[in-house]
C-alpha positions in Angstrom: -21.6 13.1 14.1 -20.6 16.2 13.0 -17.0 18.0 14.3 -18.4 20.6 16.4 -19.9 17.6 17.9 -17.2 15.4 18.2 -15.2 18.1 19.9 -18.4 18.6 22.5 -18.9 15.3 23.3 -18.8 14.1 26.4 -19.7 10.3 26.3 -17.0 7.6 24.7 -19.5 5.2 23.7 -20.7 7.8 20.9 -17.1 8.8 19.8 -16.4 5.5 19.6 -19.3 4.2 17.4 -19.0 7.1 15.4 -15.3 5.9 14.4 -16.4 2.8 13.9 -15.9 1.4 10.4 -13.4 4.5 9.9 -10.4 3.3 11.6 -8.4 -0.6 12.0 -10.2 -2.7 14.3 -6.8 -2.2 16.2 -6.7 0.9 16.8 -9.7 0.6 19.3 -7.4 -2.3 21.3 -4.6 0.3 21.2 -7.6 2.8 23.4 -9.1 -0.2 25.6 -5.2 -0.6 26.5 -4.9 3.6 27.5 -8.3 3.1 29.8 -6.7 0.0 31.7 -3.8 1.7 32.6 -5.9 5.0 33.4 -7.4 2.6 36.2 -4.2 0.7 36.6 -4.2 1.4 40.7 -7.1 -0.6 40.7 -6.0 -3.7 39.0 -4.4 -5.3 42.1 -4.4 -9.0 40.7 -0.8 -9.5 38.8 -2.9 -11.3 36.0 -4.8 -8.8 35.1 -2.0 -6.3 34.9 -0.1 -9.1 32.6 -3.3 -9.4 30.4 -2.7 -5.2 30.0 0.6 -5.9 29.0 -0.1 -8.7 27.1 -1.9 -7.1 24.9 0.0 -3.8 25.0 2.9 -6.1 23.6 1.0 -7.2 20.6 -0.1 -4.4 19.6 3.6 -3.7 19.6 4.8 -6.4 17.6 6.7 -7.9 20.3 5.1 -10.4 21.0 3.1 -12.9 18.8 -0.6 -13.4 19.6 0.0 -17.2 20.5 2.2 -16.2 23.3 -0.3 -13.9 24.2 -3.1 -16.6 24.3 -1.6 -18.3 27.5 -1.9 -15.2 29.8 -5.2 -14.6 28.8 -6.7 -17.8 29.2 -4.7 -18.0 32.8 -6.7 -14.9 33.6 -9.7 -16.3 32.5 -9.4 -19.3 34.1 -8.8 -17.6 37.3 -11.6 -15.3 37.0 -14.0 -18.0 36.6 -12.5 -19.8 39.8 -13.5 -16.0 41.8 -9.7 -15.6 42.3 -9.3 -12.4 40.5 -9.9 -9.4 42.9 -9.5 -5.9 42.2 -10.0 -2.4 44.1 -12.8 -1.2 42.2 -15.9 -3.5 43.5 -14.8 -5.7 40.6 -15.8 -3.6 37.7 -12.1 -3.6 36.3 -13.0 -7.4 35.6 -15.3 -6.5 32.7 -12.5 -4.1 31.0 -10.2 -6.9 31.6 -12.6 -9.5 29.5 -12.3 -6.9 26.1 -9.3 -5.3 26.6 -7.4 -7.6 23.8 -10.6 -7.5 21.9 -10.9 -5.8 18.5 -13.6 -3.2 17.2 -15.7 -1.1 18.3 -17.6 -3.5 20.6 -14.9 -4.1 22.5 -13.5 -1.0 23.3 -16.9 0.3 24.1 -16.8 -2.3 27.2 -13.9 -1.6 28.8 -14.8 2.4 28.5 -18.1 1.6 30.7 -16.5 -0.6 32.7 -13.3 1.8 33.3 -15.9 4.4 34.2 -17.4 2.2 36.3 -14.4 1.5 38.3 -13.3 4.7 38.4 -16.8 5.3 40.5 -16.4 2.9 42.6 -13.2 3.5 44.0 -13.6 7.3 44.5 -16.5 6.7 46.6 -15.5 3.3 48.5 -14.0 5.2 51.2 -17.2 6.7 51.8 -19.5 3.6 51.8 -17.3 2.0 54.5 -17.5 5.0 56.6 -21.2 4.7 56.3 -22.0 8.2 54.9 -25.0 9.3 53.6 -26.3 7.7 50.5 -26.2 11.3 48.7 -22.6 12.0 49.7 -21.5 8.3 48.2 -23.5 9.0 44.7 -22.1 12.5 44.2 -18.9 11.2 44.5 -19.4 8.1 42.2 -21.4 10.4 40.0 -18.4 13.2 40.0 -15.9 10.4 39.3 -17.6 8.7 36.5 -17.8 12.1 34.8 -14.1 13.3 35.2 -13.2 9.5 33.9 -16.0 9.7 30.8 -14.1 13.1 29.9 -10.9 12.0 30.1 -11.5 9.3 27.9 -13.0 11.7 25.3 -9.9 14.0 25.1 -8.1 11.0 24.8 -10.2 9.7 21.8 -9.9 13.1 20.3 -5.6 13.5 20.7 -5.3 9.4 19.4 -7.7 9.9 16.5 -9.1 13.4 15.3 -12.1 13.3 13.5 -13.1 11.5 11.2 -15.8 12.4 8.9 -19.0 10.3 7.8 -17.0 9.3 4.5 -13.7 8.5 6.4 -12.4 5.6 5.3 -10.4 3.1 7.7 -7.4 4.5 8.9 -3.6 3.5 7.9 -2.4 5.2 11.1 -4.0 2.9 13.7 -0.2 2.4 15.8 -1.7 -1.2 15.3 1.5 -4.1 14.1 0.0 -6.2 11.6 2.3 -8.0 9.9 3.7 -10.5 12.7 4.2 -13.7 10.4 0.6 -14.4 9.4 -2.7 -12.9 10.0 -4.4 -13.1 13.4 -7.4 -12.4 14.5 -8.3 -12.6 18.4 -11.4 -15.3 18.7 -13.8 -15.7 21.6 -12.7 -18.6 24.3 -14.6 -22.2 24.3 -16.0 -21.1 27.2 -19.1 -20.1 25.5 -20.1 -17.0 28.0 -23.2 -16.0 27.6 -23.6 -12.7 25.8 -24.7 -9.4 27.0 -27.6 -6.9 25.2 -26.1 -3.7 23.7 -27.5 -1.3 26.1 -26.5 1.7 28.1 -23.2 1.4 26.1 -22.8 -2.0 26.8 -21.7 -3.8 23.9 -22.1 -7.5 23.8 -19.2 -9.9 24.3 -18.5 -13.2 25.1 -16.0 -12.9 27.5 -12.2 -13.2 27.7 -10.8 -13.9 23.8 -7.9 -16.4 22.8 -5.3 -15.5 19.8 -6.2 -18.3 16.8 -4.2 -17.8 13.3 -6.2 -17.8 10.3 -3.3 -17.0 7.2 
């Protein structure tokens, strides 16, 4: 991807796989944590707003990934059980699954599913009113493109380009020296793992904080 391009684009999953490889894994947490909280109306379940902040802290150093593992495996837990609702037709549910989740994978997820959401709710109001199926896409539609630019500009004022021979970046905002290394492992759930397609990256659900140093 060239700059002029970068600065035209108008669809995350590109930007984001173009910077992959050229910034800290971290750094694409630190921008699935900005597109939950662009949604955050949505998330109406407390537990996924503490997974949001759970993962917000860590990436702040304040707070250590094993006390981050309980909240997300409570969220997990509850997700599987169908207790976890949200305002968005459940769509939030997929960012909340890869929002502590580091890459480019990751990230990629809860951008689609942020979108998603952001579709959903701006044309709920219409599908329970019964309008016109035309009326209820245009306003999905509409939605989903505001939120897909948004989250562009946002890609573009966290990281600037990076060119083809960018190296990974020093200035990812990521903590990583929190008494060992850590790396965020998928759960034992064993999920089953989705296709990379349409900007769908594949994942195996919500992850669990193991230390390997």
């Amino acid at each position: 991807m060239t700059e002029s391009e970068w600065l035209a684009c108008d669809w995350p999953h590109d930007m984001l796989r173009h910077l992959d490889g050229k910034l800290d894994d971290e750094a694409f947490m630190r921008f699935s944590v900005l597109c939950c909280r662009r949604v955050w109306p949505l998330l109406s379940d407390s537990r996924s707003r503490e997974v949001v902040k759970a993962t917000e802290a860590y990436l702040a150093g304040q707070l250590t990934a094993e006390a981050a593992a309980p909240i997300l495996e409570e969220w997990e837990r509850a997700h599987q059980a169908g207790e976890v609702n949200d305002l968005a037709g459940g769509c939030t549910n997929e960012a909340l699954e890869s929002v502590c989740g580091i890459g480019f994978g990751h990230a990629a997820q809860v951008a689609k599913a942020c979108i998603e959401s952001a579709g959903y709710a701006a044309s709920d109001s219409l599908r329970v009113a019964d309008a016109p199926q035309p009326q209820i896409t245009e306003a999905w539609l509409a939605a989903e493109l505001a939120e897909r630019l948004a989250q562009c500009q946002l890609l573009r004022q966290l990281f600037g380009y990076r060119s083809e021979s960018g190296s990974k970046a020093a200035d990812s905002g990521a903590q990583t020296d929190r008494g060992g290394t850590w790396r965020l492992q998928s759960s034992t759930l064993h999920r089953p793992r989705r296709q990379v397609s349409s900007g769908r990256p594949a994942a195996d659900g919500i992850l669990r904080c193991v230390k390997i140093g």
